[in-house]
Every structure is written in C-alpha cells, then in structure tokens.
C-alpha positions in Angstrom: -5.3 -18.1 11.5 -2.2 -16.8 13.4 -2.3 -17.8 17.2 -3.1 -15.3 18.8 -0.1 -13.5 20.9 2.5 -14.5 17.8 4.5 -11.5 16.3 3.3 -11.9 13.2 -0.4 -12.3 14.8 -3.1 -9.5 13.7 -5.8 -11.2 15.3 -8.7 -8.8 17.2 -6.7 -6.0 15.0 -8.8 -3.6 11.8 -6.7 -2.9 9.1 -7.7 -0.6 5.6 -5.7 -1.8 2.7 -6.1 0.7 -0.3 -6.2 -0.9 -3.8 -7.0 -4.1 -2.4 -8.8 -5.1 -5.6 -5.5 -6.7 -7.3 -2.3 -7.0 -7.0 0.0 -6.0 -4.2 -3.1 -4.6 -2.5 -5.2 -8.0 -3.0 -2.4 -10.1 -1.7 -1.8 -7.5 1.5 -5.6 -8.0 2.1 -6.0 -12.2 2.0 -2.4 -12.1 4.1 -3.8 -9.4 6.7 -7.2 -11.5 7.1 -5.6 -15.2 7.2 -3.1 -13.2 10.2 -6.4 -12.0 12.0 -7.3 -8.7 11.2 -10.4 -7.2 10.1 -9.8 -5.8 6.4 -11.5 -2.8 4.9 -10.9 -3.5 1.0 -10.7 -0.6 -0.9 -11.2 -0.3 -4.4 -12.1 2.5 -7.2 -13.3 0.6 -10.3 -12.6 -2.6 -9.5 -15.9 -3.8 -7.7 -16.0 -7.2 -8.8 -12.1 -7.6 -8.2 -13.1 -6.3 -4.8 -16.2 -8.4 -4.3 -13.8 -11.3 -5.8 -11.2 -10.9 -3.1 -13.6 -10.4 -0.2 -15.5 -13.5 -0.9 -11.8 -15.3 -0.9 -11.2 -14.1 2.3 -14.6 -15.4 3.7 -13.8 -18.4 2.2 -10.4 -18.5 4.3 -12.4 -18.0 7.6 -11.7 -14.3 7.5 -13.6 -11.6 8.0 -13.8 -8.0 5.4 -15.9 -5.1 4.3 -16.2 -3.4 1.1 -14.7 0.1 1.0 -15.5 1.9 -2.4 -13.2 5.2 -2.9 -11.8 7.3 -5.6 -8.8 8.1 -3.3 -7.5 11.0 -5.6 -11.0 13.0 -5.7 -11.3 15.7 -3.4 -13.1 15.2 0.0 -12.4 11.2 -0.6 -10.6 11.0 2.6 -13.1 12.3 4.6 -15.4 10.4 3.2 -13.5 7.6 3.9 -13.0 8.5 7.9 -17.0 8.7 7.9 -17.5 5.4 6.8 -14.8 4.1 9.1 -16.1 6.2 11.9 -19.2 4.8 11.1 -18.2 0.9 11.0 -17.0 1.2 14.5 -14.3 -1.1 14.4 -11.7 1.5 15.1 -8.4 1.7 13.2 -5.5 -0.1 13.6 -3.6 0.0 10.6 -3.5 1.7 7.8 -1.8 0.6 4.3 -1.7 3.3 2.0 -1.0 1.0 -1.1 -3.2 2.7 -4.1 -0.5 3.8 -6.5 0.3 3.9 -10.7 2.1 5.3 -12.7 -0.8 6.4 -15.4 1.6 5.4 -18.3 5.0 5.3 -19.1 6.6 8.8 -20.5 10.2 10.4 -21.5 10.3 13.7 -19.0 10.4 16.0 -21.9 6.9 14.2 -22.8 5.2 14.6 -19.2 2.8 17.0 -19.2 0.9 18.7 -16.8 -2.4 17.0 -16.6 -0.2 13.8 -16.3 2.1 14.9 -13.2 -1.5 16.5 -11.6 -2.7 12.8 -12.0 0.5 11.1 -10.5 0.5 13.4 -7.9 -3.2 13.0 -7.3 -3.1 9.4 -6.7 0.6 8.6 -5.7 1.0 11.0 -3.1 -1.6 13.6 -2.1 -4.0 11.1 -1.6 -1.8 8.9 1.2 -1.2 12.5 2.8 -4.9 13.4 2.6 -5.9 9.6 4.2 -3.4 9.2 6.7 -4.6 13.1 7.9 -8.6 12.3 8.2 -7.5 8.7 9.8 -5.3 10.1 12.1 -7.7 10.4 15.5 -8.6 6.6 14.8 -4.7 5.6 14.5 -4.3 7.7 17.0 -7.2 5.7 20.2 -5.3 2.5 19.2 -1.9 3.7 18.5 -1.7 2.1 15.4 0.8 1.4 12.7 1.0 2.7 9.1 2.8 1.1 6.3 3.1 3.3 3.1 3.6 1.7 0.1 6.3 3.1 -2.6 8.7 1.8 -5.2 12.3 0.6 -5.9 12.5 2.9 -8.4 13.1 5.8 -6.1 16.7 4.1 -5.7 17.2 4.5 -9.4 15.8 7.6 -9.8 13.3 5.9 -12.2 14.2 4.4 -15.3 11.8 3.2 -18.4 9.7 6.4 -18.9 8.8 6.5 -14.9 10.6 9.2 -13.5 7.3 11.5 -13.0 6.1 8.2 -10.8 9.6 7.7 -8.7 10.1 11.1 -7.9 6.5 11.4 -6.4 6.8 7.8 -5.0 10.0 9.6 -3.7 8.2 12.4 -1.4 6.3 9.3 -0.1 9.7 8.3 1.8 10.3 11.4 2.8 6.5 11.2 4.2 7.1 7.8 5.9 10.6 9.5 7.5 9.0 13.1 8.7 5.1 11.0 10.1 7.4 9.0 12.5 8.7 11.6 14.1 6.0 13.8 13.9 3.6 11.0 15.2 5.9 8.9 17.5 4.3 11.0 20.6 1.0 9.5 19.9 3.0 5.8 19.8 1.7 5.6 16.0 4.8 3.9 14.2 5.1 4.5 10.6 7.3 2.7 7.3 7.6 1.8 3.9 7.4 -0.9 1.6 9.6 -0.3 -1.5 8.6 -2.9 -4.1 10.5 -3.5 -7.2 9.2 -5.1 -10.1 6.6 -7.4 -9.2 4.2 -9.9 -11.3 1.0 -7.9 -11.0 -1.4 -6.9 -13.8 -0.3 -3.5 -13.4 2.8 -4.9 -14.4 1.9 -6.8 -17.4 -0.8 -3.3 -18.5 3.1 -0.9 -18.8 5.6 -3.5 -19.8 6.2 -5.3 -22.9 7.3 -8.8 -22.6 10.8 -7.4 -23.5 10.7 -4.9 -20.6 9.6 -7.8 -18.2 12.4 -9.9 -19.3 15.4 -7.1 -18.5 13.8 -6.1 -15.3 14.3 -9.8 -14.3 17.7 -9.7 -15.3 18.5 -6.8 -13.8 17.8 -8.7 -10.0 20.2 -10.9 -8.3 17.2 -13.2 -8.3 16.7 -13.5 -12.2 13.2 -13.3 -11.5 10.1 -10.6 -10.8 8.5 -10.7 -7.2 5.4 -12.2 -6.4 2.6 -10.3 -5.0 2.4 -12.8 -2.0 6.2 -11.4 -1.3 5.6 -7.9 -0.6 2.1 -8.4 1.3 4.4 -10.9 3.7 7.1 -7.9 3.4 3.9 -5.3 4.7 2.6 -7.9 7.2 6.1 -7.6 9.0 5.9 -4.0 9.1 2.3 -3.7 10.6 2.8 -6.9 13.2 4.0 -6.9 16.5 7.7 -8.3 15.1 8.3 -5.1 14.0 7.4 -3.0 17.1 10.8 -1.5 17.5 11.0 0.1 13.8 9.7 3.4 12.6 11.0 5.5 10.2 12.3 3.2 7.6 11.8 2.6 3.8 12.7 -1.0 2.8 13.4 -2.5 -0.5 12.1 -5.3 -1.6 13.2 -6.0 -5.0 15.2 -9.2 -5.7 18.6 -7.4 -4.8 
C-alpha cells in the first residue's frame, strides 16, 4: 500500500473503474487498490475476468466489489447509482474507461447500427454515468478521469474513424464537465491511450498492424496496460490536484 498522506496515495478513497475485467480497465483496478482505494469492478460479460481480477486484488491486500453492468443499455446508469447508493461507500472517483471500437471499418462501410453501437458504448454511456453519479462525486468532491484514445490526434486511421471521432466528443466532455462542475470542486480529465498491448488489441489488429503501430512511436514499441493505469492513477491522486480540464496522450510519442 501507499502511505497514507502521499500524492499518489488513494488510501480511505472508493473508486468505480468501468471495464475493469481486462485490459486498461484491469490494470487501473489492481493499481487503484495496491494505492488504497476501494474498487468497484465493473464488467459486462466478462464475469470470471472480473472475479479473476478481484480475487488478485484480495490477494494484494486490497479490498473490491463486483459491479455487473451493460453500460450501453438504457437505465444502466441508474442502475448503477442504486447499487452504489446502496454499498454506501460513497464515491470518490469515477473512471469512465469501458470503450471499443466494435470492429474495424472504411467510413463509406460504417453503417448505422454500427455508429448507434459506438456511440452507445463510447460515449453516451460515460455521459449517462458520470450524470446518475454526479450527487455522490459531488458529497466528496471527487475526481473523474475519462478514458479516450490517441487516435483523436490523427483523426483515426486503420478503419477507426467512427471510434476516434466519438472518442473525440469524449474530450470535448472532459473540457465542458470541468467547467461546468468546478463549483462543486469535482475536477475532471482525460487519459488518451495509444496503442497498447491489450486483448482488445490483439481481437482488431493483425500482427502486421501491431508491428507498424510500434513503428510509428518514438518508442518502437506498444504500451503496457500497467502504463496507462499509472498514467490514470496520476490524474485521480492528490499530485494532480491543480489540473482539470485536460486530455493527455499517452502514446509512446
């Protein structure tokens, strides 16, 4: 555990990381518990992912509870609000990670069961959850950290510009909540990841794809999960307490 009092320190802090059943989300989760925090893992389909990553937690000496969700159904975020409401731990911050592309498309292929998906999950469902969780942020003035992609830099490439340019209102979300929420001392930015080694990586890239995103970063290389959830941790902790507003890019330059 973080000592208690450090600025990277969560400790006696609740945090709900959504799609915390792999990936970027898993990662956020295990850093968020071995910093302190309570974490909420949320998950769709991926129970025993999400059972998986809790027990790895417990095993760390941390401390989580199961949050089951299908984030881009209607009513999910007030479900969700219940449940927390009911758990009464309070909220202090909120990661609104849950995010894909669906597949990989040319725009002239997108139709418009596929955009109603992307926008579904990519973007009217951290609108929808940050809304119902607002009075909870709001008793502990608490921090929310969006989570988007470097891809809205480049205006997507590779078949994702349905999934950049919604990942794209979601920084224009991140800019308009801080102002909109800085009265109620609720500070609010944005993780922009770039490509990073995650199944969801490996499930829309070929191995050829893989190999020119690395080469395409200053790095040579694609990010680890571990990165970005240390990248998220910064911009939930105390370190950051003078930031709002801001989208940053994390993406091997």
């Amino acid at each position: 555990m973080v000592a208690e009092g450090h600025s990277w320190s969560l400790e006696g802090r609740t945090a709900l990381v959504t799609g915390a059943s792999s990936g970027i989300g898993r990662a956020t989760a295990r850093v968020f518990a071995a910093a302190g925090a309570h974490v909420f893992v949320h998950y769709f389909r991926g129970t025993d992912r999400a059972r998986a990553v809790a027990k790895a937690i417990d095993a760390e000496g941390g401390s989580a509870t199961l949050l089951g969700a299908d984030l881009a159904a209607p009513g999910a975020a007030a479900e969700v609000a219940r449940a927390l409401s009911a758990a009464g731990r309070g909220l202090d911050i909120l990661v609104n990670n849950v995010g894909d592309p669906i597949r990989r498309v040319a725009f002239a292929e997108v139709d418009e069961a596929l955009l109603d998906q992307t926008v579904a999950l990519n973007f009217k469902s951290p609108f929808l959850l940050t809304q119902a969780l607002l009075p909870l942020l709001a008793e502990r003035q608490g921090v929310i950290v969006n989570v988007s992609t470097a891809l809205t830099r480049r205006a997507g490439s590779g078949g994702n510009l349905h999934y950049a340019a919604v990942k794209g209102a979601v920084n224009i979300l991140t800019a308009g909540l801080a102002v909109e929420l800085a009265p109620l001392g609720i500070r609010v930015n944005c993780i922009a990841p770039g490509a990073i080694d995650t199944e969801l990586q490996a499930r829309l890239s070929t191995p050829e794809r893989l190999e020119r995103s690395k080469a395409r970063t200053l790095m040579h290389r694609l990010g680890k999960p571990e990165e970005i959830a240390q990248a998220i941790l910064f911009a939930a902790a105390p370190a950051s307490a003078y930031m709002t507003g801001q989208t940053i890019f994390v993406d091997g330059g």
